[in-house]
N, C-alpha and C positions, 0 to 999 in steps of 0.2 A: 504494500500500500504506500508506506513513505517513500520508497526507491520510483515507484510510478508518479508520484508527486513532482518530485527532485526530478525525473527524467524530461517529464513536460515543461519545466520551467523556461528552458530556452525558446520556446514555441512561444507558451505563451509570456515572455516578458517581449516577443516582436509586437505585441499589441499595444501594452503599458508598462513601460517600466519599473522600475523596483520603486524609486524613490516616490513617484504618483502611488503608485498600490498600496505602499506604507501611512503615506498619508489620509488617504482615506482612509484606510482601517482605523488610525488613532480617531478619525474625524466621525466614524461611525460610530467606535464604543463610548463618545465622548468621552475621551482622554484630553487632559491639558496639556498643553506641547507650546514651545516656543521652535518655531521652525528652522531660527538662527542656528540654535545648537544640534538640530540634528543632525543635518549633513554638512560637509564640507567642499566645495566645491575643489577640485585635482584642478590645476592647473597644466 
């Protein structure tokens, strides 16, 4: 089940990326977030 999860992720992050999908999650369970600290942008 997890290994089938993990497998698909490269498919579907061609949809939405990690960083959008994270965010929503936080945004759905109403979680408090400042979105400065979560990521960092790689130069």
């Amino acid at each position: 089940m997890i290994f089938n999860y993990v497998k698909g992720q490269e498919k579907h992050h061609t949809k939405q990326d990690f960083k959008t999908e994270y965010l929503e999650s936080l945004q759905k369970h109403e979680l408090e977030f400042d979105e400065q600290y979560i990521f960092e942008e790689l130069i």
